[in-house]
N, C-alpha and C positions, 0 to 999 in steps of 0.2 A: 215634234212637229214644228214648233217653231222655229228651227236651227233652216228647217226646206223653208220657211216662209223668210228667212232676212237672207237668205243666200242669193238670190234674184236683186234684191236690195242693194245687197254687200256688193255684188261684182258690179251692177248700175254704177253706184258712186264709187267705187276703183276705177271704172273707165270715165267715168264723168272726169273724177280729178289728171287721171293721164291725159285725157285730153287736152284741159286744162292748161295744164304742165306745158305741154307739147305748145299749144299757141303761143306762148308767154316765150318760149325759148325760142318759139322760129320767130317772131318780134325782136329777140335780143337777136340773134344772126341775122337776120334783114339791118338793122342797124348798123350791128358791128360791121355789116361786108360794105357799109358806104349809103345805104338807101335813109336816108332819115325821115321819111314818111312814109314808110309800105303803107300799100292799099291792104283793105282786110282780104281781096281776094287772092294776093300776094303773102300774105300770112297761111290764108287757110292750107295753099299750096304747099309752102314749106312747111307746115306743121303736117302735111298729111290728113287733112281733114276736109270735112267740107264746108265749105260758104258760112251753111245753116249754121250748122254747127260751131264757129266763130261767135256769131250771135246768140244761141243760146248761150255761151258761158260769160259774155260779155254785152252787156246793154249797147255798146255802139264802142267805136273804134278809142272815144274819150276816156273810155273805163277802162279799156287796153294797156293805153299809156298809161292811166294812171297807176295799174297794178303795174307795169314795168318802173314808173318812179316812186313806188315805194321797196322797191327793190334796193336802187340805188340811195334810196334813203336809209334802209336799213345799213347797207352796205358801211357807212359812213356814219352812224349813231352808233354800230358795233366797236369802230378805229375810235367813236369818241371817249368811250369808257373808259379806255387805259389812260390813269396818269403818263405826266409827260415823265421822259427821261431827263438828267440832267441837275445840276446844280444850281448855277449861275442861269439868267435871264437867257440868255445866247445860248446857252446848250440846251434850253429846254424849247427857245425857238429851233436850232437846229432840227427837235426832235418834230417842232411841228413841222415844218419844213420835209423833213421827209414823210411823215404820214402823207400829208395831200399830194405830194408827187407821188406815191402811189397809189391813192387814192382815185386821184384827178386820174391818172394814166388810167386807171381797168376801169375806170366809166366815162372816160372821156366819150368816147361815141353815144353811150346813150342819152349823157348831159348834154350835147350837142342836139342830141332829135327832142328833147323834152325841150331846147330853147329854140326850135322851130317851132313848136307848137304853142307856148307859153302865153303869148297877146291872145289867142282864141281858146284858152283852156284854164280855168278856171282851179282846177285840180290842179293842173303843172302849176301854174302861179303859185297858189299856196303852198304848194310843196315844196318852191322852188325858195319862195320866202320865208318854209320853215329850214330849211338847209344852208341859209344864206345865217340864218339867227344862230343855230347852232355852231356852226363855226365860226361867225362871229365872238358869240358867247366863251366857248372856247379857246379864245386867242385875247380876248380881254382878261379873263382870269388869274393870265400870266402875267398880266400887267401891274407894276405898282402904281399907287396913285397918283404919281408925280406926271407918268405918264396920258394915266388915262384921263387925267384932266386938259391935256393936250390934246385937241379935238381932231386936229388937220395931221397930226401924228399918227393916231388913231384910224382916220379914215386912209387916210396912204396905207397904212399898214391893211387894212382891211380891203383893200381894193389890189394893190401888189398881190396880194397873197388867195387871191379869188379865184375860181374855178373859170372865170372868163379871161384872165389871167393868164393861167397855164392854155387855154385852149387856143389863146391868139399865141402864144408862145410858140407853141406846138405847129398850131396848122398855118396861120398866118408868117409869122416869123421863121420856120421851118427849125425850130432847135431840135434837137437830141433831149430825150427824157433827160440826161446828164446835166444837158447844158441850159436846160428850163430852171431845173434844178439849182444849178449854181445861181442863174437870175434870182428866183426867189431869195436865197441864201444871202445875196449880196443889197437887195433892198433893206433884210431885218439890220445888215449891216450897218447899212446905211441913216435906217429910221431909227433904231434903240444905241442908248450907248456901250458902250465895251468894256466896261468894271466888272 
């Protein structure tokens, strides 16, 4: 008897989470195709779903985004686990180097809609300034302390090398993932020495 009493249960929250699922993904395709503020009734559409239903699985459109930028957050605390590659200072910046170009490349759209939103969102903010700390943190590690007591060193390198960075590279500046790429490459250049 119990197995018929959680079966009604079991399949509820199977479609609760598909559902779910499905908003969260037609938000990342309304992004990625250019809209960087769908409306929820723009969501509910391409999730197939309705209105209501948007808002039951979501307290308002705030909490949307946010579960889409802790997507992006994990995304990117995943890349941060792996030691760098490399020997020498420069080859392990190289290695950082290309992490974030490909990092920054497969969320660039969403990091873009979460920095429209950012001044009125409270969630993105944080989020945004826990993302900013970890790759920070990240990129100081590698540093020796000759360096890191070089402040204006430091912050070039942390600003060169920023996800606003690559995004003005990209959309403003019109580079080639390559040739973004090479930019970055040629700042750590610039900024660290070559022993």
């Amino acid at each position: 008897m119990n197995d018929k009493k959680t079966q009604p249960t079991d399949g509820r929250r199977l479609r609760s989470t598909v559902s779910r699922a499905k908003i969260v993904a037609a938000l990342h395709e309304l992004v990625e195709a250019g809209d960087l503020e769908p409306s929820a009734e723009a969501v509910a559409e391409k999730a197939g779903v309705g209105l209501r239903s948007v808002f039951r699985h979501f307290n308002d459109m705030e909490s949307l985004r946010a579960e889409m930028a802790y997507e992006v957050e994990a995304r990117l605390l995943e890349e941060a686990k792996t030691p760098f590659r490399g020997e020498t200072l420069l080859e392990k910046f190289d290695d950082v180097v290309d992490r974030r170009a490909r990092a920054f490349e497969r969320s660039m759209a969403l990091r873009r809609a979460g920095l429209t939103q950012v001044h009125r969102s409270t969630v993105l903010r944080e989020n945004s300034q826990r993302l900013n700390r970890v790759l920070r943190g990240r990129m100081e590690s590698l540093l020796p302390p000759h360096i890191l007591a070089d402040r204006t060193r430091v912050e070039a390198l942390d600003l060169g090398l920023s996800w606003e960075s690559w995004i003005r590279l990209r959309n403003v500046q019109n580079l080639s993932v390559e040739e973004a790429r090479q930019v970055f490459s040629a700042l750590v250049r610039l900024l660290l020495p070559q022993d």
